[in-house]
C-alpha positions in Angstrom: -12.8 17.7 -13.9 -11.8 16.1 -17.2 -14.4 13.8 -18.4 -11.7 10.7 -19.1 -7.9 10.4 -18.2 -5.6 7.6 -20.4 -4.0 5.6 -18.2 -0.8 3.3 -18.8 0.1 0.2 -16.5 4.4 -0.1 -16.4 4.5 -3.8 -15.5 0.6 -5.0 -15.5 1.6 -8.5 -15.5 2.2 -8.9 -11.6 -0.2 -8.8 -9.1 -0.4 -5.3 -8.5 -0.9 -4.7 -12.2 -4.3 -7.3 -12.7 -5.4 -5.7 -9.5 -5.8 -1.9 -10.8 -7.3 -3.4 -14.0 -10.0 -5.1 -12.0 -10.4 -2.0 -10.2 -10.2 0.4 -13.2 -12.5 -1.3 -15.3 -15.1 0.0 -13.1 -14.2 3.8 -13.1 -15.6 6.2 -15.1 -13.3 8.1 -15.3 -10.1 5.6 -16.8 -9.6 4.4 -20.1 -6.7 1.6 -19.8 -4.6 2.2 -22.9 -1.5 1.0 -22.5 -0.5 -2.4 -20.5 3.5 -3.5 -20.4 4.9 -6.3 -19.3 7.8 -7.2 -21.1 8.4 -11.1 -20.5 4.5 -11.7 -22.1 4.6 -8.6 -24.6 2.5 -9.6 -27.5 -0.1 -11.7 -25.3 -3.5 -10.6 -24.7 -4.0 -9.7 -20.7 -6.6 -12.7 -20.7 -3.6 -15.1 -21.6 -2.2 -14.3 -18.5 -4.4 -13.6 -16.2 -8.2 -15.1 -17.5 -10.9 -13.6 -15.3 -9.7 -10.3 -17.5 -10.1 -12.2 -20.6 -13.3 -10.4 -23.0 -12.9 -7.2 -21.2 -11.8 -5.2 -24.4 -8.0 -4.5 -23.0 -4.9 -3.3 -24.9 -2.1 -6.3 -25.7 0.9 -6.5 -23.7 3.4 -4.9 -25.1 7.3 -4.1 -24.5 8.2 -0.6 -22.4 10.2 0.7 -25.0 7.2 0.0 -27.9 5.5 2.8 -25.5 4.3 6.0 -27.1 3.1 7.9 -24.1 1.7 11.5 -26.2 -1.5 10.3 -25.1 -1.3 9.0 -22.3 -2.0 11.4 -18.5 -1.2 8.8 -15.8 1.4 6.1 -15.2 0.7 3.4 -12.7 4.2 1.7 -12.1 4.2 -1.6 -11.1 7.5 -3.1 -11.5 9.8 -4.9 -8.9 12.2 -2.9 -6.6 15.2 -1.7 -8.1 14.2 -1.4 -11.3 11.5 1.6 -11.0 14.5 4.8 -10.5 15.9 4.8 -14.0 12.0 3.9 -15.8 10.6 7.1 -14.1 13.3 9.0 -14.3 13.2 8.8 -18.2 9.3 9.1 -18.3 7.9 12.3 -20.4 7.7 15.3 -17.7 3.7 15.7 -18.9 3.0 12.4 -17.4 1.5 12.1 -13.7 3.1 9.1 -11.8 1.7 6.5 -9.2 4.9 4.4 -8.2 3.3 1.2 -6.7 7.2 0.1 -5.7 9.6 0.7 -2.7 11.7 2.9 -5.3 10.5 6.5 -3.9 9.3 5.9 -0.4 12.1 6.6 1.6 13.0 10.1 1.9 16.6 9.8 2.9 18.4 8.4 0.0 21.1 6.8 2.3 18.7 5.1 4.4 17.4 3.7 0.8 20.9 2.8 0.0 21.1 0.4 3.2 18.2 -1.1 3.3 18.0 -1.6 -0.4 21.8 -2.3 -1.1 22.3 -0.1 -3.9 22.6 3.6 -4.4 19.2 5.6 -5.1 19.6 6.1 -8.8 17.2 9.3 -9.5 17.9 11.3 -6.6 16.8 14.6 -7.9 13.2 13.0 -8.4 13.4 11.3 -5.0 13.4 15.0 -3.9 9.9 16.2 -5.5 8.2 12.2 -4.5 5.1 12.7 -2.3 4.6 9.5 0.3 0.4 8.8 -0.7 -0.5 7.7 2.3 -4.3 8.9 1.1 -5.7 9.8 4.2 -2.6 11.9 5.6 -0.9 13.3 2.4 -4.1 14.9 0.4 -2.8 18.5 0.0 0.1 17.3 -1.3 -0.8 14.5 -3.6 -3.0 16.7 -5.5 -0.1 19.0 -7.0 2.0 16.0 -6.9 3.9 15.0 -10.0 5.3 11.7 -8.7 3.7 9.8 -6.0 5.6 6.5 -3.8 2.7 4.3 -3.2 3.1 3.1 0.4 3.8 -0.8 1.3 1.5 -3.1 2.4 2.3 -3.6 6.0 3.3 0.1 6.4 0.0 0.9 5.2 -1.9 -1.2 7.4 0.2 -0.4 10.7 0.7 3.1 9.9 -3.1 4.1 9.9 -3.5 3.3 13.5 -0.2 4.7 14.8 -0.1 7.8 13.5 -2.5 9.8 15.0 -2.1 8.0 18.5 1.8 9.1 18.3 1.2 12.8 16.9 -1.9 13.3 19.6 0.8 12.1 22.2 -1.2 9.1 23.5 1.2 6.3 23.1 5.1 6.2 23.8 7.1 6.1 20.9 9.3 3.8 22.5 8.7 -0.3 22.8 5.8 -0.2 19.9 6.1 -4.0 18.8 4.4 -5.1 15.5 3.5 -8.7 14.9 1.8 -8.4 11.2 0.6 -11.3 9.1 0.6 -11.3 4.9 -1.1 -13.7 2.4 1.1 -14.7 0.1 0.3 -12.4 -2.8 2.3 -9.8 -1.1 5.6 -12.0 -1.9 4.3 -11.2 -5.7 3.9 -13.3 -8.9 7.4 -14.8 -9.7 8.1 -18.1 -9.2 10.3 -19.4 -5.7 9.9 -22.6 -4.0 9.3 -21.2 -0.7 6.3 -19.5 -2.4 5.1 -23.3 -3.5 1.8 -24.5 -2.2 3.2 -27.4 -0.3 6.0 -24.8 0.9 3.1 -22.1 2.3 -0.2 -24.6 3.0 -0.9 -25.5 6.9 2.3 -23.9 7.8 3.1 -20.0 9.4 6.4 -18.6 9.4 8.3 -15.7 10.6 10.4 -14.0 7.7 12.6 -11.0 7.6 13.1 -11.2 10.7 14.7 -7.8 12.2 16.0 -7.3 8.6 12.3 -6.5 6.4 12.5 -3.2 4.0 9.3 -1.8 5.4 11.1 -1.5 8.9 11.9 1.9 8.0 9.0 3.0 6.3 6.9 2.5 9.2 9.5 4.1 11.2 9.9 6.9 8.7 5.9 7.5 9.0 5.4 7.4 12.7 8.6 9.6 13.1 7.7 12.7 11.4 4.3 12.5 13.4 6.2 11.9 16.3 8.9 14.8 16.0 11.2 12.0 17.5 13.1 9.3 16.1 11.2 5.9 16.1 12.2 1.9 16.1 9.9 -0.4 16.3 10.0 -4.1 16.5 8.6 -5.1 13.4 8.2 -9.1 12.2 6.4 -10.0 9.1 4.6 -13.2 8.9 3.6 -15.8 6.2 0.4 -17.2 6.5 -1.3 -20.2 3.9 -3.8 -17.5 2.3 -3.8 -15.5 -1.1 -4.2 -12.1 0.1 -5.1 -10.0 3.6 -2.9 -8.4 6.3 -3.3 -8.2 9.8 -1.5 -6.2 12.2 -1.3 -6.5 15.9 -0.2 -3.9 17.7 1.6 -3.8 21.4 1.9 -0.4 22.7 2.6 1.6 26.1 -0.3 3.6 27.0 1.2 7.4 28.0 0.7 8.7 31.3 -3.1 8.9 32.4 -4.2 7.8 29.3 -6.7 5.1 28.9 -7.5 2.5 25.3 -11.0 4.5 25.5 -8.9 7.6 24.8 -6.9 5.9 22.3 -10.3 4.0 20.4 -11.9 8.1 20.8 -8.5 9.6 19.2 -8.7 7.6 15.9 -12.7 7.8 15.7 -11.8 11.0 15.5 -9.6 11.2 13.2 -11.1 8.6 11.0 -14.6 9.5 11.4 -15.4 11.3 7.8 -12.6 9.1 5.9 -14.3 6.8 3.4 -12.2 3.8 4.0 -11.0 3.3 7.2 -13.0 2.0 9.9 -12.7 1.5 14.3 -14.7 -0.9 15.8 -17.0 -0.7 18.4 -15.1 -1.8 21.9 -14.7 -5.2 22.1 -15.1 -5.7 18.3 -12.2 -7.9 16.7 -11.3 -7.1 13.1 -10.4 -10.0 11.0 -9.1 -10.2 7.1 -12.8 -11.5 6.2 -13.8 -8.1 6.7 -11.5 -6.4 4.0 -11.2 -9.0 1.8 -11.1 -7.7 -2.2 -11.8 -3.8 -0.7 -9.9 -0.6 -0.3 -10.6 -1.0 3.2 -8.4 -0.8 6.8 -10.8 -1.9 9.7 -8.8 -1.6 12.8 -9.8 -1.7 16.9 -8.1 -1.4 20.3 -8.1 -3.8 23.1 -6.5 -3.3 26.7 -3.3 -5.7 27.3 -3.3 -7.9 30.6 -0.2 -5.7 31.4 -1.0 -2.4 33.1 -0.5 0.5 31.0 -0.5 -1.2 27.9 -2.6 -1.8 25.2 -2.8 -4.3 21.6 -4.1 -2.6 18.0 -5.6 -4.9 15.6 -5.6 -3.6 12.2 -6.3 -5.4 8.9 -6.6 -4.7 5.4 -5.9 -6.2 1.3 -2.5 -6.0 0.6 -3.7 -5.8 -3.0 -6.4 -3.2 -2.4 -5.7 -1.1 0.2 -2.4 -2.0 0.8 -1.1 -1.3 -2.8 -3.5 -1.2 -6.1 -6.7 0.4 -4.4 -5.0 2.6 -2.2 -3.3 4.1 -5.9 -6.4 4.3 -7.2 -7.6 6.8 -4.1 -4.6 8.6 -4.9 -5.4 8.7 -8.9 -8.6 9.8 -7.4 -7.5 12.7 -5.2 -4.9 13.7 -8.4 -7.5 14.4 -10.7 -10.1 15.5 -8.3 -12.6 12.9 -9.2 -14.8 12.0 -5.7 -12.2 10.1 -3.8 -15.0 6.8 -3.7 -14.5 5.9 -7.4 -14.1 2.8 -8.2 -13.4 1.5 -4.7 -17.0 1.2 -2.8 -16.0 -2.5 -2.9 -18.2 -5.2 -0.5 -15.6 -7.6 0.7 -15.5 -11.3 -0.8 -16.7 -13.4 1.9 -16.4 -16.6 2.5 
């Protein structure tokens, strides 16, 4: 294990970016020594974001000021669309964490739809590993490039998985009704982003028509060995940050929502950071609030033969900068807790 790995933040300015500082100031293992961002370069990381101000951090500075010799990891946190051609062009010596959509899709075509524009690096779409932490270690640790996974893919995902590959649910008629804080629509400025646009309000968006659509499907297809859709709806809810997913499945044939609670105990028993209830137990964003966390439970639906998951986690944490930070972890094969044994922020 080496003592201490350089790390460089592409795009440290959004959300994503403040969040892995929080969280790497606190490793042992990271020295932050780069920071971009390159609408503040020249300011101080304080500037823009001031609970980091006195905390001893490199300047912003412009991508192509970069000198990456030293540097062994890249975090990548810049918008979709624009992360293909920055990798792409990175030094081959680094090791890359792409916090985007940019490398998350395996089929480039199915990319290409969803994200209307050609993949534009689609040799090194080839070699990506999907980090879903908890499913994907063998292969994140030889990995040169890993595609982050989204938010709401992240958070729905974890529950599904093993319930689909263990045969318990249908893959047919899974419905997902997830709620976001309003972090995950990131840091630029839009009006419908505007306080008086989000506060005491909730509303549906990207309806039948939201990019993780076919992540999730992507995920719980290759588990599945069929082809998934699901009914997926994202919400907006008047909060900074937290996801919850509920879940409306069809129970397979002589199975019960005990064998579906004792399926993902099992497969979640030893992980570090995801968690099922004890029956009857409902998880709630409070719970996760500020940690690398997925708390998740199972309920039985009114409806015979059907049952509701509730899963929650941080989109910024767990659903984007902690979960990268698991990933740095399993990379360099520094004990997969560093860094993220974090007590949620309650109230």
């Amino acid at each position: 294990m080496k003592n201490k790995i350089n790390i460089a933040i592409i795009g440290a300015s959004g959300y994503t970016g403040a969040e892995l500082i929080r969280i790497l100031l606190t490793h042992p293992f990271a020295n932050i020594s780069v920071l971009t961002g390159d609408s503040q370069a020249g300011k101080d990381i304080g500037d823009v974001y001031p609970h980091l101000r006195f905390k001893g951090l490199p300047k912003l500075i412009a991508l192509e000021q970069v000198d990456f010799s030293g540097v062994d990891l890249v975090f990548c946190c810049l918008p979709h669309g624009t992360t293909q051609k920055v990798i792409a062009a990175l030094p081959e010596h680094l090791r890359i964490i792409d916090l985007s959509a940019d490398f998350r899709l395996y089929n480039v075509e199915t990319y290409a739809k969803w994200y209307g524009h050609a993949h534009q690096a689609v040799e090194l779409q080839k070699t990506a590993v999907y980090g879903l932490t908890e499913h994907a270690r063998e292969k994140i640790k030889n990995a040169r490039l890993v595609a982050n996974p989204g938010c709401y893919p992240t958070t729905s995902s974890l529950p599904l998985m093993p319930l689909l590959a263990a045969g318990l649910i249908s893959h047919e008629n899974i419905i997902i009704d997830a709620k976001s804080g309003v972090t995950g629509a990131g840091r630029s400025s839009s009006q419908a982003n505007l306080f008086s646009e989000v506060n005491e309000g909730v509303k549906a968006y990207g309806i039948a028509a939201h990019r993780h659509a076919p992540e999730i499907e992507q995920n719980l297809s290759l588990v599945s060995g069929k082809e998934i859709m699901v009914t997926f709806t994202p919400h907006l809810m008047p909060m900074n940050r937290g996801i919850l997913s509920t879940i409306y499945v069809q129970l397979s044939a002589g199975k019960t929502v005990d064998d579906l609670r004792t399926q993902l105990e099992k497969t979640y028993g030893d992980e570090a950071f995801v968690h099922v209830l004890p029956a009857g137990v409902m998880p709630s964003t409070h719970q996760v609030r500020g940690t690398n966390d997925c708390v998740m439970n199972v309920f039985a639906d009114r409806i015979a033969g059907r049952a509701i998951i509730v899963s929650v986690t941080d989109n910024l944490v767990k659903g984007a900068s902690g979960q990268a930070v698991h990933n740095m972890n399993v990379i360099f094969g520094f004990p997969e807790k560093t860094a993220l044994e974090l007590t949620a922020v309650f109230p």
